[in-house]
N, CA, C and O atoms as a GROMACS GRO file, in nm:
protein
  344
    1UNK      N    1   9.256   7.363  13.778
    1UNK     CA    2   9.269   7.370  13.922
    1UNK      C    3   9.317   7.235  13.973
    1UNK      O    4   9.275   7.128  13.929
    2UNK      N    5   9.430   7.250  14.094
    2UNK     CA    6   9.470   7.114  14.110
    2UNK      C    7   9.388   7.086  14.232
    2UNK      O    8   9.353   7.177  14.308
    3UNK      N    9   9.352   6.937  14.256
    3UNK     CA   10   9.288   6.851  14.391
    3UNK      C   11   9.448   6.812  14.448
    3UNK      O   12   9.543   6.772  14.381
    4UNK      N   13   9.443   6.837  14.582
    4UNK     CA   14   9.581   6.802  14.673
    4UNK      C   15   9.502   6.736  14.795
    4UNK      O   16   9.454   6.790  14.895
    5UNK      N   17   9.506   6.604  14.756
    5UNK     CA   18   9.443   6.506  14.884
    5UNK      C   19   9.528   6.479  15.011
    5UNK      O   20   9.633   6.425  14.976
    6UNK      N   21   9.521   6.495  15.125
    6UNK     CA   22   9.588   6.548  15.202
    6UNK      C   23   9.555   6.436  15.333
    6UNK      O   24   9.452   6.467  15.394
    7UNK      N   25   9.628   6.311  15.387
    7UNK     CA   26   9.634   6.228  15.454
    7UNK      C   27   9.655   6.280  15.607
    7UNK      O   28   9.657   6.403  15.618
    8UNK      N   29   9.667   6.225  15.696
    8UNK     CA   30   9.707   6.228  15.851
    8UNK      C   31   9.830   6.232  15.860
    8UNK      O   32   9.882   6.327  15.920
    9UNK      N   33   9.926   6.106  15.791
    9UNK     CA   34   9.999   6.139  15.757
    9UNK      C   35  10.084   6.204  15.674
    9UNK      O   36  10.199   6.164  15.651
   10UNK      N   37  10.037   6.298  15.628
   10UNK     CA   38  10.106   6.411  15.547
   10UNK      C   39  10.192   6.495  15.568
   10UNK      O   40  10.147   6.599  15.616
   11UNK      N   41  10.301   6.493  15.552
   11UNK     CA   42  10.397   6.615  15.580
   11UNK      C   43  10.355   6.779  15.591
   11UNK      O   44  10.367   6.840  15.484
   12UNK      N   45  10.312   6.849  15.693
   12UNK     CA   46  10.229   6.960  15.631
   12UNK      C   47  10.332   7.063  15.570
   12UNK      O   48  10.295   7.147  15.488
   13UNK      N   49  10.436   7.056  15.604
   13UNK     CA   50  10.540   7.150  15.516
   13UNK      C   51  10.543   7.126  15.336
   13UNK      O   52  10.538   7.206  15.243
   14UNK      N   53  10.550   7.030  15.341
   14UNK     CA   54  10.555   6.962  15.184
   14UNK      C   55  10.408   6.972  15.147
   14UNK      O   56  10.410   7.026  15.037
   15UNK      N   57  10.294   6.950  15.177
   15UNK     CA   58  10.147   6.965  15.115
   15UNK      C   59  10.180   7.176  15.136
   15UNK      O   60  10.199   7.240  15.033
   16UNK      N   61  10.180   7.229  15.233
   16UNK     CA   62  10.212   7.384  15.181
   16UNK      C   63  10.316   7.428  15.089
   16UNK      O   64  10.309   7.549  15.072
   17UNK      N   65  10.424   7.363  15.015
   17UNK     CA   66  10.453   7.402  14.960
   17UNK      C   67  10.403   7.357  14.785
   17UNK      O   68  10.414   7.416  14.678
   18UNK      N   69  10.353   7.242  14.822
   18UNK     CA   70  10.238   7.243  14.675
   18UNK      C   71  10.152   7.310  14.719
   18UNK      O   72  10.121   7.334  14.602
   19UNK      N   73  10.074   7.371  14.779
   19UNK     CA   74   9.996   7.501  14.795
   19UNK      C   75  10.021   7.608  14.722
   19UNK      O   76   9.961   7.659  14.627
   20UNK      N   77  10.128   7.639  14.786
   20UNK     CA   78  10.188   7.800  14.743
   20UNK      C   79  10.213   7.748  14.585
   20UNK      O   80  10.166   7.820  14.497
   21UNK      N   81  10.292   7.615  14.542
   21UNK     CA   82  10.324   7.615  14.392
   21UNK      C   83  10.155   7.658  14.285
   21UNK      O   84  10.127   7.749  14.207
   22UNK      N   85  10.090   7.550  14.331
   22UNK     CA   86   9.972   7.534  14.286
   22UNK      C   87   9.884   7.709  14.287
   22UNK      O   88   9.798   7.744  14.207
   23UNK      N   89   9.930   7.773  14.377
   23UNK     CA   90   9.865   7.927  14.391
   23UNK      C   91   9.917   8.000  14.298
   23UNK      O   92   9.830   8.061  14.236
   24UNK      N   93  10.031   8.021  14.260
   24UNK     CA   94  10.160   8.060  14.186
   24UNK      C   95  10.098   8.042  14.072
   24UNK      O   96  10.058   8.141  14.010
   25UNK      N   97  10.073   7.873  14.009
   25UNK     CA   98  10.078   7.875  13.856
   25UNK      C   99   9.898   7.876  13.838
   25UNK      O  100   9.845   7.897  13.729
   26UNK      N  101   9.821   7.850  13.966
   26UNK     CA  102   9.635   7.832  13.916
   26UNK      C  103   9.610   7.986  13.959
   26UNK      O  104   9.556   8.057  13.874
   27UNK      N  105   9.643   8.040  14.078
   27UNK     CA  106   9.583   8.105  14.132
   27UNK      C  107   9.448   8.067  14.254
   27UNK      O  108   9.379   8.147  14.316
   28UNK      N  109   9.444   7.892  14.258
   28UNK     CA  110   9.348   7.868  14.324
   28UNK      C  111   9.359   7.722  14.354
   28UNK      O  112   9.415   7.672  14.256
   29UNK      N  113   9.339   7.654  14.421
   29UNK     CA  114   9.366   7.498  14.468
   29UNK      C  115   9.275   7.450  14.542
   29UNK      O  116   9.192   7.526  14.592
   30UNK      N  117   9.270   7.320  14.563
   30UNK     CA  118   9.188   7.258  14.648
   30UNK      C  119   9.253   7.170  14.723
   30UNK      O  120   9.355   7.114  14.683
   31UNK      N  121   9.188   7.144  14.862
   31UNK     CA  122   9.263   7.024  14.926
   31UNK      C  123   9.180   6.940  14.999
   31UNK      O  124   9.120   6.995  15.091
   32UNK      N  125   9.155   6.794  14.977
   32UNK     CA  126   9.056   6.758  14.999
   32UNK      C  127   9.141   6.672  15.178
   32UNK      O  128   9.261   6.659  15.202
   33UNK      N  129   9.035   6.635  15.256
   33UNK     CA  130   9.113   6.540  15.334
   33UNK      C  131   9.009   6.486  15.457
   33UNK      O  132   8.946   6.569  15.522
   34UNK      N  133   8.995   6.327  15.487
   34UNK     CA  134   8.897   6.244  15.521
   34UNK      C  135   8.954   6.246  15.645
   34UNK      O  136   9.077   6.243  15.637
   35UNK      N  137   8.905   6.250  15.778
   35UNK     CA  138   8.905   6.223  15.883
   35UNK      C  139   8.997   6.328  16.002
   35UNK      O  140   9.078   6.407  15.953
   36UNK      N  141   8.982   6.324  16.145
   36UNK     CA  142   9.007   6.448  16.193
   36UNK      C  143   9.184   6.463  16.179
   36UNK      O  144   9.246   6.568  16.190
   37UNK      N  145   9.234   6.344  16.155
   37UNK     CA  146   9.392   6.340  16.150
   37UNK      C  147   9.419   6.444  15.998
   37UNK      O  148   9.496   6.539  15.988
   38UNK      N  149   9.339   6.393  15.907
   38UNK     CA  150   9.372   6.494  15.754
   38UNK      C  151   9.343   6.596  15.757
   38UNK      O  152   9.415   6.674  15.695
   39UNK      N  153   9.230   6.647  15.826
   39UNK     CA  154   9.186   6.785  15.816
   39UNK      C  155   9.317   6.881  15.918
   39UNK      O  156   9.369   6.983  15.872
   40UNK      N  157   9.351   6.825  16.056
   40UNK     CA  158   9.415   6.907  16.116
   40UNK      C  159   9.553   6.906  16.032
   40UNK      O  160   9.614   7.012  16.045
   41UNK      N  161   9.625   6.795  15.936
   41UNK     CA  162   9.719   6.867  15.867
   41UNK      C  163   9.743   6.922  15.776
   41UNK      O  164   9.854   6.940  15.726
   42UNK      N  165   9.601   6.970  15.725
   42UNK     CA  166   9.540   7.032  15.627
   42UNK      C  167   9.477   7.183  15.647
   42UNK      O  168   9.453   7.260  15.554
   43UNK      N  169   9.450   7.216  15.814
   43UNK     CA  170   9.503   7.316  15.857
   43UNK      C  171   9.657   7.426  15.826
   43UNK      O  172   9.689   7.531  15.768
   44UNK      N  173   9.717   7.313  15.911
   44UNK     CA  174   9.868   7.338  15.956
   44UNK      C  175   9.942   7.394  15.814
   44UNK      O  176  10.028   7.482  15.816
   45UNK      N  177   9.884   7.313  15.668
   45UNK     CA  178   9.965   7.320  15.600
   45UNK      C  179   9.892   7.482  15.549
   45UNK      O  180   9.964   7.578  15.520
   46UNK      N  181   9.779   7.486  15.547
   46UNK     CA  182   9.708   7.612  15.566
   46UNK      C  183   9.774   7.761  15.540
   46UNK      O  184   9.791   7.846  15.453
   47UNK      N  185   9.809   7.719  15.738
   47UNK     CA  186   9.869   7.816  15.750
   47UNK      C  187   9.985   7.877  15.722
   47UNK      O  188   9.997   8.000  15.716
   48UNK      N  189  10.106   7.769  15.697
   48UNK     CA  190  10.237   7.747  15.635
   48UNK      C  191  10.229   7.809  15.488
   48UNK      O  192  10.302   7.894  15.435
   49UNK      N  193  10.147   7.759  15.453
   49UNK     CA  194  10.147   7.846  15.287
   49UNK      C  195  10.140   7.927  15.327
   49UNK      O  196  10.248   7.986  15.325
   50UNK      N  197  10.010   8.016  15.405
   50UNK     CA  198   9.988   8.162  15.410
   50UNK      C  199  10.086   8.243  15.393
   50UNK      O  200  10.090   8.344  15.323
   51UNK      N  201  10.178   8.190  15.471
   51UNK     CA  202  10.328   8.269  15.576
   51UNK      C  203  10.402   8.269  15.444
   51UNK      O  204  10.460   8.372  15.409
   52UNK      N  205  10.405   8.125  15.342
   52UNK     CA  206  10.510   8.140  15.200
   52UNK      C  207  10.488   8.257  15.121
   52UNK      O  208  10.572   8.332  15.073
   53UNK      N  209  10.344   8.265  15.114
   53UNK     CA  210  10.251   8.338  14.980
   53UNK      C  211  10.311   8.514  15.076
   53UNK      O  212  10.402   8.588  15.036
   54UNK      N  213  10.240   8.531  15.181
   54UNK     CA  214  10.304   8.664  15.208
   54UNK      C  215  10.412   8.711  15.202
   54UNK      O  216  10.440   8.825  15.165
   55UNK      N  217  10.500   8.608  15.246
   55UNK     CA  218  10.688   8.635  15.233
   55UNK      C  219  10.716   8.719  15.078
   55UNK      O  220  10.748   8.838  15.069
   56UNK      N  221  10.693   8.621  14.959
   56UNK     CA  222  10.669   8.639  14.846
   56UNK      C  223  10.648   8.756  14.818
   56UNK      O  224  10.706   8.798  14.718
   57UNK      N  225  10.544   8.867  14.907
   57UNK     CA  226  10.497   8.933  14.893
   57UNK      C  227  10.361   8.972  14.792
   57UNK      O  228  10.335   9.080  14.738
   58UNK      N  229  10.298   8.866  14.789
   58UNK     CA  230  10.229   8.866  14.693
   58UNK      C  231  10.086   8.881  14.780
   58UNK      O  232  10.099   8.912  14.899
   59UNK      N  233   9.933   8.857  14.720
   59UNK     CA  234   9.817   8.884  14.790
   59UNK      C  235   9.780   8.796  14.909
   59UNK      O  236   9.847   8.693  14.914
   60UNK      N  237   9.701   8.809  14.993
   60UNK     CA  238   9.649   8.710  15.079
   60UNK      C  239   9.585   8.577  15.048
   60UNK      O  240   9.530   8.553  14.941
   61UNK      N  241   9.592   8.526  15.107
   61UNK     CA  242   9.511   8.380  15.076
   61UNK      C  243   9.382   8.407  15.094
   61UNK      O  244   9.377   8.509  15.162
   62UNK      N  245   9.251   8.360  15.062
   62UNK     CA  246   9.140   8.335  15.106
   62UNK      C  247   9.100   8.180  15.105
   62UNK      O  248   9.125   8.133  14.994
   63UNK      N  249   9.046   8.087  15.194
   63UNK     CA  250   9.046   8.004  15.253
   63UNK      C  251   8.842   7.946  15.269
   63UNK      O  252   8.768   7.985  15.360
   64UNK      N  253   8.815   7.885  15.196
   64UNK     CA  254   8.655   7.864  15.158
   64UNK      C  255   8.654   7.693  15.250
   64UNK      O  256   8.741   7.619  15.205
   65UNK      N  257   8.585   7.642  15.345
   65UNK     CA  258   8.616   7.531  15.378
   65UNK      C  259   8.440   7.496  15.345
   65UNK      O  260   8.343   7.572  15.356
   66UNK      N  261   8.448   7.366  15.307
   66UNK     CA  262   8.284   7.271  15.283
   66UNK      C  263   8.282   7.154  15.246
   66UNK      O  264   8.387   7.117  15.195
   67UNK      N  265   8.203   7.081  15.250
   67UNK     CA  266   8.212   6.916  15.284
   67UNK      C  267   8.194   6.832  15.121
   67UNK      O  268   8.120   6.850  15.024
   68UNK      N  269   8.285   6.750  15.148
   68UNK     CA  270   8.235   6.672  15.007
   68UNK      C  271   8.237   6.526  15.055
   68UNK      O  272   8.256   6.489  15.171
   69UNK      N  273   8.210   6.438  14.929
   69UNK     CA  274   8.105   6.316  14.957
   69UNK      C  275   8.221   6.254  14.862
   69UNK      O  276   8.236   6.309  14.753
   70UNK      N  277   8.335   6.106  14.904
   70UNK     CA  278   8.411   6.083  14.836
   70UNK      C  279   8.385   5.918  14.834
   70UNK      O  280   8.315   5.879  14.928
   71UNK      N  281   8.415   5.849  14.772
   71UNK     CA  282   8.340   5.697  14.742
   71UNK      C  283   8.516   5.617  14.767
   71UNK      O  284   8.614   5.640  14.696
   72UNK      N  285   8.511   5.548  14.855
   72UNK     CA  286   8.627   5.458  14.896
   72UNK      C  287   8.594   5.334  14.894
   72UNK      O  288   8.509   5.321  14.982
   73UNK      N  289   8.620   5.199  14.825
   73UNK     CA  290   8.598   5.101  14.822
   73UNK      C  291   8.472   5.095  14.830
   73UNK      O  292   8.434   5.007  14.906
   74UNK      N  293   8.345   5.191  14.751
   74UNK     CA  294   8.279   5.128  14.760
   74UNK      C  295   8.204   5.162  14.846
   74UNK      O  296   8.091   5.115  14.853
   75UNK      N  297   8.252   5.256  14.937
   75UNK     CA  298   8.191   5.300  15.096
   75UNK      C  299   8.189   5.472  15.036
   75UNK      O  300   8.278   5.527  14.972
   76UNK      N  301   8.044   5.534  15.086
   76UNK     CA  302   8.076   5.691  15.049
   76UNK      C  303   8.146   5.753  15.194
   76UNK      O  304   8.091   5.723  15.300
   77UNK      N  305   8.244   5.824  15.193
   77UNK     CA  306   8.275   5.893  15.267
   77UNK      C  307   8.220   6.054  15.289
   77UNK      O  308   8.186   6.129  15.198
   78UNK      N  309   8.222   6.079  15.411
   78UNK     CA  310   8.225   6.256  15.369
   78UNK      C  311   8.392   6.336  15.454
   78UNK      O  312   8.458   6.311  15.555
   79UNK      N  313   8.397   6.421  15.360
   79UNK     CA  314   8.537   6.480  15.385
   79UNK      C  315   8.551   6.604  15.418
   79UNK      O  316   8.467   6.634  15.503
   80UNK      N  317   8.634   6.710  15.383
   80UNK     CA  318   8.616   6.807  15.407
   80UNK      C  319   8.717   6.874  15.271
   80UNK      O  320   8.819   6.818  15.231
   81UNK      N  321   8.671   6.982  15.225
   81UNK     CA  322   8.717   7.060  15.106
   81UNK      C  323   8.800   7.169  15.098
   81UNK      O  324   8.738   7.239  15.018
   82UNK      N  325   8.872   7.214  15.119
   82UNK     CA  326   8.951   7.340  15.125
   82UNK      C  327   8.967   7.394  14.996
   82UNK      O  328   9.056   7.364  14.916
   83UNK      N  329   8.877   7.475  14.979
   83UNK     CA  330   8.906   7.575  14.872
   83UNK      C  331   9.002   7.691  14.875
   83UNK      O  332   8.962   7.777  14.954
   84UNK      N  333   9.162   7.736  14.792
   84UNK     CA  334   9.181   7.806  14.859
   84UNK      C  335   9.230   7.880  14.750
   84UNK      O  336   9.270   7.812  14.655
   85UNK      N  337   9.237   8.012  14.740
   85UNK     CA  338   9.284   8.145  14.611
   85UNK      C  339   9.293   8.225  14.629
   85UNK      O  340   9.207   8.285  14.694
   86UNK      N  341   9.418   8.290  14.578
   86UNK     CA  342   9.494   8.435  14.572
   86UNK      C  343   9.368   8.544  14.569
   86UNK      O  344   9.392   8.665  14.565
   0.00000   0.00000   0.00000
């Protein structure tokens, strides 16, 4: 299963289309992302896959969100988790 850490500044077109790749070859992905700027483009990119994966014609997404505890310099952070699989 791949981790897709997912910044503020993140392109959300480009993090959904490693989504959809990552769904394609795992069947399941994760996307981790620290603060309210990462999570909302961690949404966006969300939903952008959804729209790839259906085009495709293939199954729905299901979408598991829950918090994780990530260690940055030293400092623990808490983040947020996006679990997501065909």
């Amino acid at each position: 299963m791949q981790i897709l850490k997912v910044a503020a500044t993140s392109n959300p077109k480009a993090v959904a289309g490693a989504i959809a790749g990552a769904l394609e070859e795992d069947g399941i992905v994760e996307a981790h992302a620290i603060g309210a700027g990462a999570v909302n483009q961690a949404v966006k990119a969300i939903a952008i896959a959804r729209r790839l994966v259906e085009r495709e014609g293939e199954a729905e997404i299901k979408v598991i969100p829950g918090f994780i505890d990530v260690e940055i310099g030293g400092e623990v952070k808490t983040g947020i988790r996006f679990v997501i699989a065909k």
